[in-house]
N, C-alpha and C positions, 0 to 999 in steps of 0.2 A: 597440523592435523596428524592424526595418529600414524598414515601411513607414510610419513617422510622420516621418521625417526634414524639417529646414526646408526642404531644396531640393524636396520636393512640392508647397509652397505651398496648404496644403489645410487650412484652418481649422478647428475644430470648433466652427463656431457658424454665425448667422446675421447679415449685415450690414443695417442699413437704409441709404436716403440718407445718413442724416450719419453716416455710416461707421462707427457704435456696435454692438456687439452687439445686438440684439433676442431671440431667440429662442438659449439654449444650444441645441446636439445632444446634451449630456452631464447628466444629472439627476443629483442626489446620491442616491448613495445609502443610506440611513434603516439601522444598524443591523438586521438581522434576526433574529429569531427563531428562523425555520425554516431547519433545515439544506439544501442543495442534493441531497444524497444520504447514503444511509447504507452502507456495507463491512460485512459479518458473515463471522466466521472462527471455526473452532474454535482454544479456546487449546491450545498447546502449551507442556508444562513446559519441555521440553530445548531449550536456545536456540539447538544446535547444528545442530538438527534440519530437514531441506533445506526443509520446506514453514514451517518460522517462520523462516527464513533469506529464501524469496520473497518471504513476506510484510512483512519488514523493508524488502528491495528497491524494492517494489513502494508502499509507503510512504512511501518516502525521495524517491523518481523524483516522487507526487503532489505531495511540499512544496519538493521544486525548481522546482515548477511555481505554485509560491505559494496553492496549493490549504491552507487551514488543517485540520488534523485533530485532531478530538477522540478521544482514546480511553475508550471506558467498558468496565468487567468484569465479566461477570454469569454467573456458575457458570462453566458449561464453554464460555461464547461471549466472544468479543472483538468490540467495535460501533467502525467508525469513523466518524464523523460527519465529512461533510466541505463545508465549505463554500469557494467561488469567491471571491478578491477581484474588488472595483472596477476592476480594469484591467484582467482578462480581458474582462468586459464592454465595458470603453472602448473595443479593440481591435475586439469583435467589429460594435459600433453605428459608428464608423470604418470599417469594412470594407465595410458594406452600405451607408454614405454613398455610396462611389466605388463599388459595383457597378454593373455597366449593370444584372442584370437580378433584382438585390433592392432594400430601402427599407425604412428603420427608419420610418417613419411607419407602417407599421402596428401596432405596438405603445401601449400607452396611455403619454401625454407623464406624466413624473414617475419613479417606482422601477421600474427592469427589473422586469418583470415574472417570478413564479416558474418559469410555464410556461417561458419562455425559459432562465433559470438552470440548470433541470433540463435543458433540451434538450444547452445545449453543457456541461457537466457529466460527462452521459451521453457524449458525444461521446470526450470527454477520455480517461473509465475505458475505452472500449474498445479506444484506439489508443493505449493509454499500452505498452509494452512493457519487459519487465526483460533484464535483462544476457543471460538464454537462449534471448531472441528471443520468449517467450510474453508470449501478452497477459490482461488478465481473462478473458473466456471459455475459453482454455487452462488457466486458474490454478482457475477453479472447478471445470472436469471433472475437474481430476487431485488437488481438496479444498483446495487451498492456502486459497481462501473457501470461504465456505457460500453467500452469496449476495448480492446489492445491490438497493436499491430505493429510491426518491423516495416522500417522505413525502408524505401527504394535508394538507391545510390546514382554515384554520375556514370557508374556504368551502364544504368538504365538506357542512355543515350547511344550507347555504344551499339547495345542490343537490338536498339530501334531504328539504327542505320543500316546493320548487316542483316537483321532476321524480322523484325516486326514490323516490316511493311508490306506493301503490294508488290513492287520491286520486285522483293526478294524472292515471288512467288515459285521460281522453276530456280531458284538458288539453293545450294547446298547450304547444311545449318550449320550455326558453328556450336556444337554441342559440347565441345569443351569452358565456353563461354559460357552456355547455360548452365553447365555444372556449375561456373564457378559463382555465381551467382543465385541459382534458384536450388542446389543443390544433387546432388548424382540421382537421386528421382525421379527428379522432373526430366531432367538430360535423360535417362534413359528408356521415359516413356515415349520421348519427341525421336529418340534414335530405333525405337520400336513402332510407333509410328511412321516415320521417314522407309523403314523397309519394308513394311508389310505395304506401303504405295508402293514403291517401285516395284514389289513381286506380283502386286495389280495388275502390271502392263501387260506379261505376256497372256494371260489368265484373261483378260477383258479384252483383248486382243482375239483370243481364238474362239470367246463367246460373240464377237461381233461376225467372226466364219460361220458358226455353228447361225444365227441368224441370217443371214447373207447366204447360208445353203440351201434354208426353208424357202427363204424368198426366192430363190433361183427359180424353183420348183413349182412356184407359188401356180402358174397359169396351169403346170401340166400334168399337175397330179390329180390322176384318176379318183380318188378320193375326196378329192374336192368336186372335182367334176361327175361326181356320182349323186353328194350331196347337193348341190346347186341345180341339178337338172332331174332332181328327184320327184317323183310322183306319190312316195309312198305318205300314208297318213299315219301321225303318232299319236297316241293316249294320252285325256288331256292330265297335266301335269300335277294338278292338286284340286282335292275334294269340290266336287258342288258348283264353282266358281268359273273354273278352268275348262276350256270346250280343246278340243280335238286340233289338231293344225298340221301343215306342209312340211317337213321336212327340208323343201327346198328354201322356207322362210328365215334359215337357221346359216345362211349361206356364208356371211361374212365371220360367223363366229364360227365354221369350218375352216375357214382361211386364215383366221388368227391359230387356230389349233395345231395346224401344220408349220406353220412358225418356231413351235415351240416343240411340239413333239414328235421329230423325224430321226431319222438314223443318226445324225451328226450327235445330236442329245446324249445318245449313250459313249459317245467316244469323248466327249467334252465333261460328262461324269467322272469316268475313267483317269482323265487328267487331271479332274477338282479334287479328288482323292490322292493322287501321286502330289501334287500340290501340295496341299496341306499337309503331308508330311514333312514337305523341302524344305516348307517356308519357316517353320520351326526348328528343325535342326541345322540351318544354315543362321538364322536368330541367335541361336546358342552361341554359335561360332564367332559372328560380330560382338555379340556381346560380351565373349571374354575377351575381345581383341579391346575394345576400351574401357573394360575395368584393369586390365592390364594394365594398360598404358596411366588411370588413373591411380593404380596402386591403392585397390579398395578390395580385391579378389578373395581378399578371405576375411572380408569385415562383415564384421557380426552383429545385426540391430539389438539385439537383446543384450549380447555383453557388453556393448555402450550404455545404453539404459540403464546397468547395474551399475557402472562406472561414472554416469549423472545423476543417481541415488546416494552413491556414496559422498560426490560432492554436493550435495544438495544438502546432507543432513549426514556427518559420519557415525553417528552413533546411527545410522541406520541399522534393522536386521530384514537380512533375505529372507525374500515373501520363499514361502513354500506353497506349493498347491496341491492340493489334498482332494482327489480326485472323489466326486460326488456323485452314485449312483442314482440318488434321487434328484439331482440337478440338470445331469444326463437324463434320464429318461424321462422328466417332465418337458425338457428342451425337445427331443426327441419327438414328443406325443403334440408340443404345439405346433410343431413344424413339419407336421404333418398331419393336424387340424389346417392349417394353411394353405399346404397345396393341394387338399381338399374344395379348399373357397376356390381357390383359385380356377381348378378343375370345373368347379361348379361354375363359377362365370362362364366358362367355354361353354358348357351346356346352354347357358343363356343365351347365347351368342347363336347358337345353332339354334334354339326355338326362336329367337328372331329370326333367322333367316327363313324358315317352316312357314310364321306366320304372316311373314311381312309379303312373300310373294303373292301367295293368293287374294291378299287384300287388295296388294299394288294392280291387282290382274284386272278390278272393277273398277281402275284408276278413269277421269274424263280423257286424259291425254292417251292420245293413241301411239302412242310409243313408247309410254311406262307400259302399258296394256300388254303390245307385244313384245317388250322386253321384261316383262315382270321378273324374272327370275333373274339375270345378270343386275337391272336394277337391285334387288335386295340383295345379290351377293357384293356387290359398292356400297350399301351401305351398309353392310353386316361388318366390310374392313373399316369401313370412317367409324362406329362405333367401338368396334377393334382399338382402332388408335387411342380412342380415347379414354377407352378402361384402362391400357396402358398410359398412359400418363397419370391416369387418377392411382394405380397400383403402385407404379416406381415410389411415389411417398407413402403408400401403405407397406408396402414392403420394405423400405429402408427406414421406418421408424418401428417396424414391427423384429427386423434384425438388428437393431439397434439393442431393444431392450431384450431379445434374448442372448447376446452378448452380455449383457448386463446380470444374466441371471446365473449365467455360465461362470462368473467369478475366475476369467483367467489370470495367470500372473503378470505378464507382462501386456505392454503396448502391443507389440509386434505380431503375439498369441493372438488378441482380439480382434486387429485389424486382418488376419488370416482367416478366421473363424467369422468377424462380420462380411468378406467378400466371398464367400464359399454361400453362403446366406444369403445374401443379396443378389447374387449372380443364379444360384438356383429359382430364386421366386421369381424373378427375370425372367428366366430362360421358359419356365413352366406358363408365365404369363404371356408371353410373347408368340410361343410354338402350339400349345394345347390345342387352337382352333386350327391351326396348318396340319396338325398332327389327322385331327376328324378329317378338312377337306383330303388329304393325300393319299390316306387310308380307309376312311370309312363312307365319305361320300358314294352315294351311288353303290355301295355295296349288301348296305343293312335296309335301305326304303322296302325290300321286299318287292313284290308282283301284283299285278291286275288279277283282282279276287283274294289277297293273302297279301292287301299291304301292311308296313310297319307306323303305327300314330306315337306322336307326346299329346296326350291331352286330347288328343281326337283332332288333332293336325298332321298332314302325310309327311313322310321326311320326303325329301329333296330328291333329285334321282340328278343324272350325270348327261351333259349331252351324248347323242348318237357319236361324235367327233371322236371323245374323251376325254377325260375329267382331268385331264395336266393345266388347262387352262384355267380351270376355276382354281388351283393352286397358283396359278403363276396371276391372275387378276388381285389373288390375295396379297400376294408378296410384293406385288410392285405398288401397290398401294400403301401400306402399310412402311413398304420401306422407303418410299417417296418423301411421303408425309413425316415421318418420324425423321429424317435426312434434313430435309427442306428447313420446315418449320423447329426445329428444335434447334440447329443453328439461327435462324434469325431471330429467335426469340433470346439464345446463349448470348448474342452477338450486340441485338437493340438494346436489349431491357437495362443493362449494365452503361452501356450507350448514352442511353437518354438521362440517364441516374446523373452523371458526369458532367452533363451540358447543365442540369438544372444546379447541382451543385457547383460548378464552376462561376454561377453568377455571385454566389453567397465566398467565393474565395475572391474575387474580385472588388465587393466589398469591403473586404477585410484590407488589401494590398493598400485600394484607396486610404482606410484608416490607417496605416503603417506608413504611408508615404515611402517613398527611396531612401533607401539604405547606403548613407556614404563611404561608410567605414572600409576600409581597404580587407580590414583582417576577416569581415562575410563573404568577398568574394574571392578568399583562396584557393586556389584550385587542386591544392594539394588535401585541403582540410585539414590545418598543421592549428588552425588556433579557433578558438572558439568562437561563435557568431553571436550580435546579437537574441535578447529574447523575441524581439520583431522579426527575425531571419529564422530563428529554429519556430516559431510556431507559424509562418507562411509555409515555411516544409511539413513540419506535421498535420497542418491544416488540408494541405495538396492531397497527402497521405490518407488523412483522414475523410474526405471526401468520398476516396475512391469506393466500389464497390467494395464487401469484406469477404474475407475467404477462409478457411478453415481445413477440417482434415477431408472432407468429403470433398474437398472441390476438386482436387489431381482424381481420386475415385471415379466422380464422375463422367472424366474422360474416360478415363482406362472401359468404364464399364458400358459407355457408347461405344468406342470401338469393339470393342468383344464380343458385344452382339451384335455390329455389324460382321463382324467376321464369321459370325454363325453365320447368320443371313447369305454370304457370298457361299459358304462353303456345304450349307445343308440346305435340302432341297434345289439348289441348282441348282440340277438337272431338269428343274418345270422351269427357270429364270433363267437365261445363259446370260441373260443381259446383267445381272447382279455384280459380277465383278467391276463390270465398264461404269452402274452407277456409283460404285465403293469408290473408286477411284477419281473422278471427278468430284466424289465431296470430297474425300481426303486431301486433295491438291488444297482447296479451299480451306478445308479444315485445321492444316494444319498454322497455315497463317491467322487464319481466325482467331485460334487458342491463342498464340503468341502474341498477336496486338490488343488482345484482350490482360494477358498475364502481365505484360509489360506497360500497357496505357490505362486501361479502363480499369483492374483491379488491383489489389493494396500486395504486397507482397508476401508471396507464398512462403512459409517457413523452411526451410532447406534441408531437406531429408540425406543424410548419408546411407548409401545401400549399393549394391552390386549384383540386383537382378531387380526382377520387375516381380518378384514374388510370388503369391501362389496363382497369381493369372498365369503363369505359364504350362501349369497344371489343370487348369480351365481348358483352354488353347489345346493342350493334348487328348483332355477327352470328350471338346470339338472338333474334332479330327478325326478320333475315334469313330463317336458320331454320325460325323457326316457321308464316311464311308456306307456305313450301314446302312444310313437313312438313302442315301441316292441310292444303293440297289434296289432296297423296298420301293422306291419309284419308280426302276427301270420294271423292277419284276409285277409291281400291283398295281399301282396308279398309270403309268404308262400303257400305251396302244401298243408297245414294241415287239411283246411276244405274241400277242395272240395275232399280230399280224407276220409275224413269221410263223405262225403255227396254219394261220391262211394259205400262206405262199407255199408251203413244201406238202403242205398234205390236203388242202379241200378247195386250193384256186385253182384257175384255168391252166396255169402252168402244170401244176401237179396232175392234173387229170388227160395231157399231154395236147393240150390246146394251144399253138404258139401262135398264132396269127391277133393275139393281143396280149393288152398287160398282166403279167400273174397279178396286179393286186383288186384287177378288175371284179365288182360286186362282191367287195368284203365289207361296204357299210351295211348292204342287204341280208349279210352271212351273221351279223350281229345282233341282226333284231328278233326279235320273237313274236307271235301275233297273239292279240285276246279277241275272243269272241264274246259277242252279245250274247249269244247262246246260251251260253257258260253262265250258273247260278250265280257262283259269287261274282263275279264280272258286270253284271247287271246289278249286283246291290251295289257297286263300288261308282260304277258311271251311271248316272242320271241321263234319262233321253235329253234332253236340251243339251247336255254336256255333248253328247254324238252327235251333234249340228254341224255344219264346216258355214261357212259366212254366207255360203249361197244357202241355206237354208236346208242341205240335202242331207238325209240322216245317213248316218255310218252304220253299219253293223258291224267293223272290226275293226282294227287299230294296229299299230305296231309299237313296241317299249322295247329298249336296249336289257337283253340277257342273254341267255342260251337257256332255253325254255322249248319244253315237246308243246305239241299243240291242242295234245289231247287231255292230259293229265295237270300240267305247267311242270312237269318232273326236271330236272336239268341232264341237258344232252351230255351223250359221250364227249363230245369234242368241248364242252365247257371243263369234264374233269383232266383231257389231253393240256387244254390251255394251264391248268391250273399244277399239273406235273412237270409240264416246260417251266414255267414261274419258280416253283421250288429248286429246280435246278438250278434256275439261271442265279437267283440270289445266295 
């Protein structure tokens, strides 16, 4: 190849003082065993026939390329086993000598390693192209193959005694092991992983205090005890449908209120914020401590890539990228037509919730009737969930192809540019409705006589408690469900694929009968096996479920929104860290006896960070700071109940023979009069009914509202100057 020539003057070894070789750059390498990859195609009788015509092409093109291929025939599939000579690799360990900004010293001195063989292997089949300008991925959509995949090894074994079991479950990983097998990747999503658990602990730890403190309180808080022994009547809740009710009926969901949001809440904020800074810049810190140690610190994805280009084809020429105004701003303008949809769902989600209550209110069940509203906001989150599941595939085939339009140069470019894409349409699909309840609920419904409609539906208003609950009912729902079910379904579906395909590998064993031959069950894999031995292995192989580049993705981008979830909006959930942690324990076994049993093997990525999710991560953090004050300062009770105590409770007025927070549910409400013109077009006599049949002439609704005008009191805009400070 061009770039070994004598006039480089570039040895492949190492000199000492007396000018003798000491140290080759070059290992022999040992006969193998294991294939580098495996090709599956349907056979074709008629040899005339354009897709066995590709596939001849596409053949002929690998063993130009000195790639050896085995062909084996089993019913209706053709297997090509293919494995890499000795000089592609000599090429490729040469190439990273003179790179500035890679270095074969990370790799273990002696036989390339398999991880590596597969890497640029893999490379090869994707950029290999036939005479029609298609490459494998063109050639499997249109059936020319069935599919490709890298074989597991007997280290598999190894992996499945120390990490991929139940066992293992409170065991330390051995993530040097993963590296050496599934590549510094996946090792360092499991070592990203593995920490972000353990900084769970003390974080779900202090959220179970911050719980455990509301509960303390739970019997003796005047607040509760004001609500539950209430006499006052409130305004019925939504147009026409909806009649007048007790205050004291509202009793148990004042006691889950206080749960949630009491004084501990904002010091538990406080800390989710100082968190999320630690737990990333102490991340940093581990993670250079073992790329360190693996001698990958300043390995470069993209200058590898240039370096499996040039071995792939050397008359290759470097792609340049020619930066496109109009590919930009069309990208730009879809991607934000998108989270417009997206937006817009949310909306939908809230006119569900608008119209589904007052319907549920004319329910026969009399406990949908008098829970109409918590009922519709449960199922306003199960619908929730499932728009999120139906979006994750619209949104990651919809960043797919604007990756595609975007025309970057490299692998590593797109895969950057598709999670920045993916994780935004996520983020927006996932939050947009937390964002209305935490912020806008109970803010925009408007007043008795001057309410707010969609369509000539009321919006929603906030219990008398506080509206931190109807955030925290959302989040535990949403994040239950998405936890729960998204591992058994990760976990079954692959599962069950396994056992059914295992009947049809059992089949096959019977037709192969036992294999006598000494030199199949070598354990060093020093000689070569029968065709009944290598296609029992690739058959195993080929069973398994298949995997691709989104599959490591998809973890990465469950945890990250679970990490949102812990870190933004806590302060309505303290209990969020404690359920992160409890899946993660599970979690992380799951993935591993899934990666290791149930799925075909992952391609082995070399890297030494976890890339731009760390960048994510930082302005979820950013984030969350913000967002928990906007809930200590708006959506929380916190201020205006200190705005109670110091200047318009009992105490303040220098009354000590009770509690300062004594009649601050009463100091919240505001009344409407029948009187009152618009008031009367808004409520219907039957609506001012109470059960015993006795009409109302006035009501109470949660605001700061004069009695005469409905003007908003001074101490609504005191509340509302406290709030600006405090955030």
């Amino acid at each position: 190849m061009y770039y070994k020539t004598v006039e480089e003057n570039v040895e492949l070894g190492e000199r000492g003082k007396d000018g003798y070789l000491t140290q080759p750059l070059l290992y022999p390498t040992a006969t193998r065993r294991t294939f580098d990859y495996v090709l599956v195609a349907d056979k074709v009788d008629d040899e005339d026939d354009q897709k066995a015509q590709k596939q001849k092409a596409f053949i002929k093109l690998l063993e130009k390329k000195n790639i050896k291929v085995t062909k084996i025939d089993n019913d209706d599939k053709l297997f090509f086993g293919l494995r890499a000579p000795r000089e592609i690799f000599e090429d490729y360990m040469y190439l990273l000598k003179v790179s500035d900004s890679c270095n074969w010293c990370g790799d273990v001195k002696g036989n390339v390693p398999q991880a590596t063989r597969i890497r640029i292997v893999s490379f090869i089949l994707k950029n290999t192209f036939i005479n029609t300008g298609e490459n494998l991925d063109e050639l499997m959509i249109k059936g020319v193959f069935d599919t490709t995949f890298c074989l597991h090894e007997k280290e598999q074994k190894t992996l499945s005694k120390k990490w991929a079991q139940w066992s293992a479950l409170f065991k330390p990983q051995p993530f040097s092991d993963v590296k050496c097998y599934f590549g510094e990747k996946v090792a360092l999503y499991y070592m990203w992983l593995s920490w972000y658990t353990k900084m769970l602990i003390p974080a779900a730890v202090l959220g179970i205090v911050v719980f455990l403190y509301g509960l303390a309180f739970f019997k003796t808080s005047p607040l509760i005890k004001e609500v539950c022994e209430s006499n006052i009547t409130m305004c019925p809740r939504c147009d026409k449908r909806c009649t007048v009710w007790k205050l004291s009926d509202t009793c148990t969901y004042a006691k889950v209120s206080h749960l949630f949001d009491n004084e501990g809440t904002v010091a538990f904020a406080m800390f989710m914020a100082i968190w999320a800074t630690l737990f990333l810049e102490l991340w940093k810190r581990t993670r250079a401590k073992y790329v360190s140690k693996w001698k990958v610190y300043d390995w470069c994805e993209e200058e590898e890539e240039l370096i499996l280009e040039i071995m792939n084809d050397p008359d290759c020429q470097a792609k340049q990228f020619r930066h496109s105004y109009f590919r930009s701003t069309l990208v730009l303008i879809l991607v934000t037509l998108m989270l417009m949809l997206i937006i817009g769902l949310a909306h939908a989600l809230v006119v569900f919730r608008v119209v589904a209550a007052p319907l549920l209110s004319e329910g026969k069940l009399e406990f949908i009737k008098d829970h109409a509203n918590i009922v519709a906001m449960i199922l306003g989150a199960i619908l929730h969930y499932v728009t999120i599941q139906i979006m994750t595939r619209v949104n990651k085939w919809v960043s797919f192809k604007l990756c595609l339009l975007e025309k970057l140069n490299s692998f590593a470019a797109t895969e950057r540019s598709f999670t920045i894409k993916m994780f935004t349409f996520q983020f927006f699909t996932l939050f947009s409705s937390l964002f209305y309840v935490a912020f806008f609920l109970g803010r925009i419904n408007g007043h008795p006589g001057n309410y707010v409609r969609i369509a000539g539906w009321r919006l929603e208003e906030c219990h008398p408690s506080g509206c931190l609950t109807d955030l925290f009912i959302q989040m535990a729902i949403i994040m239950i469900l998405k936890q729960t079910l998204n591992n058994i379904f990760e976990f079954t579906v692959p599962w069950l694929k396994n056992c059914v395909r295992r009947r049809t590998a059992k089949k096959l064993q019977r037709k192969c009968g036992h294999c006598y031959r000494k030199a199949c069950r070598d354990a060093d894999g020093l000689v070569e096996p029968c065709d009944n031995c290598k296609l029992r292995d690739w058959l195993r192989n080929y069973h398994l479920a298949p995997t691709d580049a989104f599959s490591l993705f998809n973890e990465f981008l469950e945890m990250v929104v679970q990490f949102s979830f812990t870190t933004i909006f806590v302060a309505a959930f303290p209990l969020a860290p404690l359920l992160a942690l409890i899946n993660n324990i599970f979690e992380i076994r799951l993935d591993a006896i899934k990666m290791v049993h149930l799925e075909r093997r992952l391609v082995p990525r070399k890297t030494n960070d976890i890339g731009v999710w760390t960048k994510v991560l930082e302005a979820i953090g950013v984030l969350a700071v913000i967002a928990n004050g906007l809930v200590i300062g708006v959506s929380s009770d916190f201020i205006p109940r200190l705005v109670y105590r110091y200047h318009y409770g009992p105490c303040a007025n220098g009354i000590t023979n009770t509690h300062c927070m004594e009649g601050y549910i009463n100091d919240t409400l505001s009344m409407a009069y029948m009187s009152h013109e618009a008031v009367e077009k808004d409520f219907g006599s039957k609506q001012m009914e109470l059960d015993n049949k006795i009409n109302i002439t006035e009501c109470s609704y949660r605001d700061y509202r004069t009695n005469e005008d409905y003007s908003l009191t001074a101490q609504f805009w005191q509340k509302k100057r406290r709030n600006s400070t405090e955030v």
